[in-house]
Backbone as CSV, one residue per row, in Angstrom:
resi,resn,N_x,N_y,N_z,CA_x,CA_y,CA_z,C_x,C_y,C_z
1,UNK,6.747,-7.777,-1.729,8.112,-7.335,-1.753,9.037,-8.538,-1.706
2,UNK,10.139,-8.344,-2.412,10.843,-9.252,-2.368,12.523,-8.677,-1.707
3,UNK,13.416,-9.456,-1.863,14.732,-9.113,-1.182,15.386,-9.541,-1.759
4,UNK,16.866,-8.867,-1.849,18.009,-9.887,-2.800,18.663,-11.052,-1.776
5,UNK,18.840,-12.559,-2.607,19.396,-13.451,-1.862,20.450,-13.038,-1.415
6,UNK,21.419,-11.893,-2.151,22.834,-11.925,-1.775,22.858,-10.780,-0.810
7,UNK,22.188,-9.654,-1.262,22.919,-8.260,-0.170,21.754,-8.007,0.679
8,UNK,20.864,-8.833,0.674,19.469,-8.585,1.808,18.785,-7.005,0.939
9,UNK,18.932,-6.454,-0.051,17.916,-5.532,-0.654,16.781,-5.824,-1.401
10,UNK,16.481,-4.660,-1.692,14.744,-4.536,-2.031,15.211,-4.692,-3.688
11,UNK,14.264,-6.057,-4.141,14.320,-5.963,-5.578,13.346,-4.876,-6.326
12,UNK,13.693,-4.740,-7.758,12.592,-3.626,-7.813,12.467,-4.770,-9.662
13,UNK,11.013,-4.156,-10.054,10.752,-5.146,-11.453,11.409,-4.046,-12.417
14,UNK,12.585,-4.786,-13.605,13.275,-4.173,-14.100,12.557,-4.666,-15.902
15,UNK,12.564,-4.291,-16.656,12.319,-4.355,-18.241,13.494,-3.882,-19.009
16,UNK,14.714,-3.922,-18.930,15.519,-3.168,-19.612,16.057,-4.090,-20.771
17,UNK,15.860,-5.447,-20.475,16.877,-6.389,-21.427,15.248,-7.065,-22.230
18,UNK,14.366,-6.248,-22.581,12.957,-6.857,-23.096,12.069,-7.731,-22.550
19,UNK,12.585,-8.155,-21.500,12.124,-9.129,-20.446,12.183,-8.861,-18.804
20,UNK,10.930,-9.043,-18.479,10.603,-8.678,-16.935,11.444,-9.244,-16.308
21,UNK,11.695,-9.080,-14.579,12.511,-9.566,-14.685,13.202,-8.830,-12.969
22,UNK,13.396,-9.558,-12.022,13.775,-9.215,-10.479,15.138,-8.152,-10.208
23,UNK,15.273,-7.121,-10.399,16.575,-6.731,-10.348,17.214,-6.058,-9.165
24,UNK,18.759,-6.172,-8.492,18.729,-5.462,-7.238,19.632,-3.976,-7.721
25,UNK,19.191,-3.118,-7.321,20.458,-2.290,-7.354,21.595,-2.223,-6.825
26,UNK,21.860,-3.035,-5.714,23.403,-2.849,-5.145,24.229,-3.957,-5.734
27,UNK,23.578,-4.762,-6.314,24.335,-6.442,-6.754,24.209,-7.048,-8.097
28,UNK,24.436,-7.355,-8.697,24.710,-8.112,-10.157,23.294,-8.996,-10.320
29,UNK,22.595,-9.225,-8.667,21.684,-10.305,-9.215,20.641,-9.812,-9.699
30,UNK,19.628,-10.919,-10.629,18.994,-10.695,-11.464,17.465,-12.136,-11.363
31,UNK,16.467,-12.270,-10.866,15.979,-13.558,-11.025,14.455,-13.172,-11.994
32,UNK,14.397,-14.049,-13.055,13.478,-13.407,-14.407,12.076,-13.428,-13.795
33,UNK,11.150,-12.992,-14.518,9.514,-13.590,-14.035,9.300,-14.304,-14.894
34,UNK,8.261,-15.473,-14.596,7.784,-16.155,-16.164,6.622,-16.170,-15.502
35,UNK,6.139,-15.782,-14.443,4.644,-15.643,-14.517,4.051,-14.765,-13.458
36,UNK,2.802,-14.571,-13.858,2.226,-13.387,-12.921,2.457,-14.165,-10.916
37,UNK,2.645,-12.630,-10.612,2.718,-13.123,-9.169,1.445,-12.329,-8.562
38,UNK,0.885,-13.075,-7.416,0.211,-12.380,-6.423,-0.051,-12.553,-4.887
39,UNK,-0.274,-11.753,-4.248,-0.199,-12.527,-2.812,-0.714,-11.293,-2.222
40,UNK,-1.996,-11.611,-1.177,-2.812,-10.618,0.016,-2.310,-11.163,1.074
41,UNK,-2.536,-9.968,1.587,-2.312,-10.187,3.049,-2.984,-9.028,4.187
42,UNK,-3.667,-10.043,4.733,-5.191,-8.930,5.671,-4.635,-8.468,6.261
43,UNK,-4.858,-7.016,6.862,-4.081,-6.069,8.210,-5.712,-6.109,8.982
44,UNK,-4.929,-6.743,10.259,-5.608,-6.273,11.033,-5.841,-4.940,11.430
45,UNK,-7.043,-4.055,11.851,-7.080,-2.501,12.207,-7.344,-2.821,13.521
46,UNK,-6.381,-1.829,14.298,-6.224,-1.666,15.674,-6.968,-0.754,16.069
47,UNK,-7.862,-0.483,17.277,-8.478,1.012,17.832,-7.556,1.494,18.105
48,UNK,-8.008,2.807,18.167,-6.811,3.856,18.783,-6.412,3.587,19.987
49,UNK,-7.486,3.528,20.476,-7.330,3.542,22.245,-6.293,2.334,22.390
50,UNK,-6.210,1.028,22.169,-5.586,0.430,21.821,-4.336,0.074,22.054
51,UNK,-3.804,1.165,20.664,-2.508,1.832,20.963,-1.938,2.402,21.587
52,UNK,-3.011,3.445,22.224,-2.383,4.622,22.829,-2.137,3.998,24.532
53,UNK,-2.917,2.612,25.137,-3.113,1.984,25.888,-4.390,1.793,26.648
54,UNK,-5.415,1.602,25.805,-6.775,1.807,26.331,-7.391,2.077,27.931
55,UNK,-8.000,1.040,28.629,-8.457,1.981,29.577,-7.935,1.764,30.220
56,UNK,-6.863,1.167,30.652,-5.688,1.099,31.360,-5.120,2.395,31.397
57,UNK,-4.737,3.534,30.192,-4.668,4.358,30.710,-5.258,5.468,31.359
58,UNK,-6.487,5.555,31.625,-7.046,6.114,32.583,-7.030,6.189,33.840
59,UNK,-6.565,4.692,34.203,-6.991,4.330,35.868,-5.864,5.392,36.593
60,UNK,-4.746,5.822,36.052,-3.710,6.607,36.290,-3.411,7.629,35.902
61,UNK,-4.523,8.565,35.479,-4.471,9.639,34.596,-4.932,10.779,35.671
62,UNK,-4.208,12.008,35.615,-4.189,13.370,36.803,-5.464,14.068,36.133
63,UNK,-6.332,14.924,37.080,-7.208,15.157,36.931,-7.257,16.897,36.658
64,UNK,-8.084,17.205,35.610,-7.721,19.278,35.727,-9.083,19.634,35.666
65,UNK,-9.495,20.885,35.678,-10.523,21.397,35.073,-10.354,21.757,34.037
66,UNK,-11.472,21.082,33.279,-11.314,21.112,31.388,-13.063,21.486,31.781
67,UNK,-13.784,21.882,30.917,-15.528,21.605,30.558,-15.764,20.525,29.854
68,UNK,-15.958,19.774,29.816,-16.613,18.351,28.715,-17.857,18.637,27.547
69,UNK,-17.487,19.191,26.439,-18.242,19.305,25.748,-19.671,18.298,25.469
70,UNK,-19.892,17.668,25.865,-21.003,16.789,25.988,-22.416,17.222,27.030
71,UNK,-21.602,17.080,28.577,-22.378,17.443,29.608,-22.290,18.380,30.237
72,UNK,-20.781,19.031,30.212,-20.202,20.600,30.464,-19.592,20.410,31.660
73,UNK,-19.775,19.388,32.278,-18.764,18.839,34.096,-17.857,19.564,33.624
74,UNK,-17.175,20.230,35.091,-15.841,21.106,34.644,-15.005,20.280,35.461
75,UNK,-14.924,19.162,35.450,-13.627,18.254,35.961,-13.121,16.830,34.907
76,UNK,-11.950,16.595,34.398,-11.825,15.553,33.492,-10.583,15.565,33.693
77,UNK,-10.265,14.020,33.873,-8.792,13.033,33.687,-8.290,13.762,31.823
78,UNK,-6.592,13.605,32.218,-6.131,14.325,31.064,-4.582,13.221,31.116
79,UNK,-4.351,13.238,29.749,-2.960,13.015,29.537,-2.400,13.372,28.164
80,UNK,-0.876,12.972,28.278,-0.722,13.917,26.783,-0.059,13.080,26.193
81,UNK,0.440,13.107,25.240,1.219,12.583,24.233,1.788,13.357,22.768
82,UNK,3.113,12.978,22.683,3.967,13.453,21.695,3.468,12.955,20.250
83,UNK,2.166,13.171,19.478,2.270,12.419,18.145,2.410,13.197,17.338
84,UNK,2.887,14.276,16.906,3.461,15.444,16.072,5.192,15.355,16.222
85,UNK,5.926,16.094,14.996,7.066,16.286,15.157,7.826,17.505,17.003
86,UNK,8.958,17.203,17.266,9.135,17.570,18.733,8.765,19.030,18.367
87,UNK,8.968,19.674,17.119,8.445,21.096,17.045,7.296,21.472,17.458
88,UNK,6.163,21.043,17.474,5.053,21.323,17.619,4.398,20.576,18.953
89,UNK,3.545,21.519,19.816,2.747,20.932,20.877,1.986,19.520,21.588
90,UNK,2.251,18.838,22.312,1.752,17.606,22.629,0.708,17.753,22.430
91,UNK,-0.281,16.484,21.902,-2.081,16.788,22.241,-1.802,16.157,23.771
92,UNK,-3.658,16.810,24.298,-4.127,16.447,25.099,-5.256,15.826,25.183
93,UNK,-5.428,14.537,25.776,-6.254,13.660,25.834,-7.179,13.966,27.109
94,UNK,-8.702,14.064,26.948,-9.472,14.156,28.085,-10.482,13.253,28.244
95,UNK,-10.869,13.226,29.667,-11.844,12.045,29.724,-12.798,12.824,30.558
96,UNK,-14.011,13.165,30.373,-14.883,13.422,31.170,-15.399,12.326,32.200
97,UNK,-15.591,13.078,33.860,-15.004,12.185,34.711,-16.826,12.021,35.181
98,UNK,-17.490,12.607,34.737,-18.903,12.565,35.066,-19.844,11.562,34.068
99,UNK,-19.810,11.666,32.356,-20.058,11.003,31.645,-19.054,10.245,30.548
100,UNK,-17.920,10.270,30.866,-16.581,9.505,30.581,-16.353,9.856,28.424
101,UNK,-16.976,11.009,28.736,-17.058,11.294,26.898,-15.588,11.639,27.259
102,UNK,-14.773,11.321,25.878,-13.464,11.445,25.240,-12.935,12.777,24.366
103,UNK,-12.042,13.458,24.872,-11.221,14.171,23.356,-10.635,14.879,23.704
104,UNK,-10.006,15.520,22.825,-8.206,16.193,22.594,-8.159,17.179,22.028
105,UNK,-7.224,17.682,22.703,-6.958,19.081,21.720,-5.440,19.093,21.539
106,UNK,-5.354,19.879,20.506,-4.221,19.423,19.800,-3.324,20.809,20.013
């Protein structure tokens, strides 16, 4: 991606005058191509847990009776979070507190 020098916008590649070519829509400017461009750039991938604050968030997490689909303990650490629009229900995050298996319901 590139940007215009003058109004800070997003150039977009224009062909209209037979020639490629940098164009902005809010501004007059114009800078040509004369040659192929390319450029990578690696993303790092984050775990979820990660994000969401890994096991840090556990050490502080309230405890309910859930069943743990794994081992069936009916006690597991829970927390929730907003990752849907505010219309729709928080998930819930569980941790089985006997064999520490993970998951959510949504």
């Amino acid at each position: 991606m590139l940007f215009c020098p003058t109004c800070a916008n997003l150039l977009i590649v224009s062909s209209e005058t037979g020639y490629n070519k940098w164009a902005c829509n809010s501004c007059p400017y114009e800078f040509p191509i004369t040659k192929q461009m390319t450029s990578r750039t690696k993303l790092v991938r984050k775990a979820v847990d990660d994000v969401l604050g890994g096991e840090e968030t556990w050490k502080h997490a309230d405890s309910t009776q859930a069943s743990c689909p794994k081992c069936n303990n009916d006690k597991a650490y829970f927390y929730q979070l907003q990752i849907r629009s505010a219309d729709e229900p928080m998930t819930t995050y569980f941790s089985c507190t006997s064999c520490a298996h993970q998951w959510r319901e949504n």
